[in-house]
N, C-alpha and C positions, 0 to 999 in steps of 0.2 A: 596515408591521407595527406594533400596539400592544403596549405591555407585555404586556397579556392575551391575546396569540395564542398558543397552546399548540404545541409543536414536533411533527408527527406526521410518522412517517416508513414507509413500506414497506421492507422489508427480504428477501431471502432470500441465501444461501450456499450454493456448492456447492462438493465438492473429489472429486477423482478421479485415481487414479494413474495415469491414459494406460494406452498399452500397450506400452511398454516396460519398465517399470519392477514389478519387484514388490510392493518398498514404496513405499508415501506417507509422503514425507517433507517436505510439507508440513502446517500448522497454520494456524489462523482462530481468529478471535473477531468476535462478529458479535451485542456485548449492548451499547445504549446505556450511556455514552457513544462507546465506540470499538469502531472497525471496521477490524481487520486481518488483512494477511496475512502467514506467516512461512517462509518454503523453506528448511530447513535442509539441511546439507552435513555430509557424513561418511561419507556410504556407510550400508551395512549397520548398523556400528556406531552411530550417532550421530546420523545427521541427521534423524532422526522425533522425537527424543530434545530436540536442540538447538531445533526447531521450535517444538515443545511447552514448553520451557522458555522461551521468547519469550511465549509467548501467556500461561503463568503469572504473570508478570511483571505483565501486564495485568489482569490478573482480577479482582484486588479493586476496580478502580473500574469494574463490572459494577455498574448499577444506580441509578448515579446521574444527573441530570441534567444535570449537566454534570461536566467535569473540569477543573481547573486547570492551566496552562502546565507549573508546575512537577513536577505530580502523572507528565506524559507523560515528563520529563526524569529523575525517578526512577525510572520504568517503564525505559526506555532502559539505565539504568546497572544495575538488576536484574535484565534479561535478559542484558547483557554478563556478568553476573558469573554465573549460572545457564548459560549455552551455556560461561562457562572451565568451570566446573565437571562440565560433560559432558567436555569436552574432555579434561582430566586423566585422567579415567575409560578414553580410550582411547588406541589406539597411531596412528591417523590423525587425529587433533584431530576436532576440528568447527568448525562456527560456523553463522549463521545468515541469511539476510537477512529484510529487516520495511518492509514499506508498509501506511500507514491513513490513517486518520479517527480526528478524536476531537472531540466538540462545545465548545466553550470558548464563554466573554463575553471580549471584548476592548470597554473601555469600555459593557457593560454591552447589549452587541449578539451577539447567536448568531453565531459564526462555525464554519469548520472551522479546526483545526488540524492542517496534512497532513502527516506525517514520511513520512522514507523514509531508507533502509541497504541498498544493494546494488542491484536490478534488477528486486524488485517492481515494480507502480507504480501508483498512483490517476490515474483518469484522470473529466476532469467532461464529461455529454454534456448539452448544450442543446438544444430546438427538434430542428436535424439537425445540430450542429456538435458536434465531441468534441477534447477538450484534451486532451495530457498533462500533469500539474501536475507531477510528481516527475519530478527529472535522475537517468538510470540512474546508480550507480558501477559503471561498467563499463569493459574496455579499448576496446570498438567504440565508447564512447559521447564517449571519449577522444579515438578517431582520429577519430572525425563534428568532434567540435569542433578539431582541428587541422589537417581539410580532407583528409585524409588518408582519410577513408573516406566514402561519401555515405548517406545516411542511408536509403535507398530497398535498399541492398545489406546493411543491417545482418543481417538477417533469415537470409544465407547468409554471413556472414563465418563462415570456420573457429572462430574463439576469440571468439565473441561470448556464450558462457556465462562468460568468467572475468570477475571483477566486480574491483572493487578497495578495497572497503569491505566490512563485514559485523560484525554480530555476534558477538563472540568473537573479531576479529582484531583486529591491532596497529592498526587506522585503522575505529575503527565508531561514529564522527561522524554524528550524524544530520541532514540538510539538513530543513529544516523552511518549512512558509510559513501564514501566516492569509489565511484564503480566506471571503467572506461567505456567509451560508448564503441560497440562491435560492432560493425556490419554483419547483415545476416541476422543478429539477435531480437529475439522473440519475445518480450516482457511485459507478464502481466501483473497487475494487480489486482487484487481481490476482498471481499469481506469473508468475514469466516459459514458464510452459510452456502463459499463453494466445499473450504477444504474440510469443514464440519462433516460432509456429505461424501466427499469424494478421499481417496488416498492417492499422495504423489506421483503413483505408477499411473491409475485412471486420467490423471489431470495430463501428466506428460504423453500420455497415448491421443488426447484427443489434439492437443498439441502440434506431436507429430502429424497428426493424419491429416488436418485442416490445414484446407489452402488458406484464404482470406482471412485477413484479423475478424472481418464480421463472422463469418462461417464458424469463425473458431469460437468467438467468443458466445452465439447461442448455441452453439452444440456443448459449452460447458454448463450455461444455463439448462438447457433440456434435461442432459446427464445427472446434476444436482438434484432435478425434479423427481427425476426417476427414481431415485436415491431415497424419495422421502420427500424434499426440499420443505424442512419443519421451521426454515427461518429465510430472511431475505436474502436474495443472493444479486451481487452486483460485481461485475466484470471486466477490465481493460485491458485487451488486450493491444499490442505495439509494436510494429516491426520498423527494425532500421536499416533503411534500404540503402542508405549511401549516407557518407560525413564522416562517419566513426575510423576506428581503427579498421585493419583488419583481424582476422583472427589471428589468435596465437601469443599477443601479447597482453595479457590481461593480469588484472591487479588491485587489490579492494585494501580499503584502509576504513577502521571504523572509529566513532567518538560518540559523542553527544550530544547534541544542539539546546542550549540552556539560553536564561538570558542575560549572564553574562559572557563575558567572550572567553574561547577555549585556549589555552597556548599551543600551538600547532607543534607538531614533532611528528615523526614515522608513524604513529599511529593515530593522529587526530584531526578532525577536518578543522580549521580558523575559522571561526565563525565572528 
């Protein structure tokens, strides 16, 4: 890639509240530089509310070309304080979870910069291979890593919606990683009422087969319904058609995003 390759991206979002649910209490943003999702919690009261107050948070860097480390790490602490401030408002709190994208220069190179808080989660597809990048905070995601649960039964664990980080609650630390931007690569984000519904293999199959980000992303919608769809399900999918790397030389580094600042080393992004 030269200085001069211009970043072009396909985009399309979908959100729909299954049919279970009367309200969507999910929220999106889906304006360069950043692309997320935000499932907020509170019921009736609050968690359309709480959602929506995440994505606010995000908005003002709508339109720029890139965003700065830092700019994602105020965003963070803006939405925590906008979802308390729902919260107070009610008698069941709220709070929220949030998985994206956001484009940053790390040494002067397009990257992604992927956060995540709770159980969203960005997932990268290649060719026919699809990654998870983001570690749910979850309790099943807890038992997988302590052996205790296998990760193929996640899907039907009873308490596989209670999370253990979020938005508005005492622990909504955002795990974060920089990820190089691929040409070719396919990146979506999601709330959990795709992959509640679907398993990895079904998500990377429709993936594969859809042409257009639109195409792809209600036929993951559909899919989900099919499935049950017993909770909101909201979707962005993103293709990178030119600016990136090409393939082949890729490489992820993960940290934290807090609000104080990180000391950068081999494994941490400067925030």
């Amino acid at each position: 890639m030269s200085d001069g390759d211009a970043i072009k991206l396909a985009v399309a979002a979908v959100t729909d509240p299954g049919l279970k649910r009367e309200i969507n209490e999910d929220s999106y943003l889906a304006e360069s530089p950043v692309f997320l999702v935000a499932d907020g919690m509170g019921g009736y009261e609050a968690g359309d509310r709480a959602s929506a107050a995440v994505v606010a948070a995000f908005t003002k860097l709508a339109g720029r070309d890139f965003a700065e480390l830092t700019d994602i790490r105020d965003a963070l602490l803006a939405a925590d304080d906008g979802v308390a401030a729902v919260a107070g408002e009610t008698t069941r709190g709220a709070g929220s979870t949030v998985s994206g994208l956001a484009l940053v220069k790390q040494d002067g190179i397009p990257c992604w910069l992927v956060f995540n808080v709770g159980d969203s989660r960005v997932y990268r597809h290649m060719g026919a291979e699809l990654t998870q990048l983001t570690t749910d905070h979850s309790l099943g995601q807890e038992l997988i890593e302590r052996g205790e649960l296998r990760r193929e039964d996640l899907q039907t664990f009873p308490n596989r919606n209670v999370i253990t980080r979020a938005i508005g609650a005492a622990d909504s630390m955002a795990d974060s990683w920089l990820v190089p931007l691929i040409n070719g690569e396919r990146m979506l984000v999601c709330s959990d009422g795709l992959h509640s519904e679907l398993d990895d293999e079904s998500i990377r199959a429709v993936l594969t087969m859809s042409g257009r980000p639109e195409t792809a992303a209600q036929a993951l919608v559909d899919r989900a319904k099919q499935h049950g769809g017993r909770d909101n399900i909201s979707i962005i999918v993103l293709d990178v058609l030119s600016g990136g790397r090409d393939a082949g030389s890729d490489s992820m580094t993960g940290s934290s995003l807090t609000g104080a600042p990180v000391e950068a080393d081999a494994d941490t992004i400067p925030v």
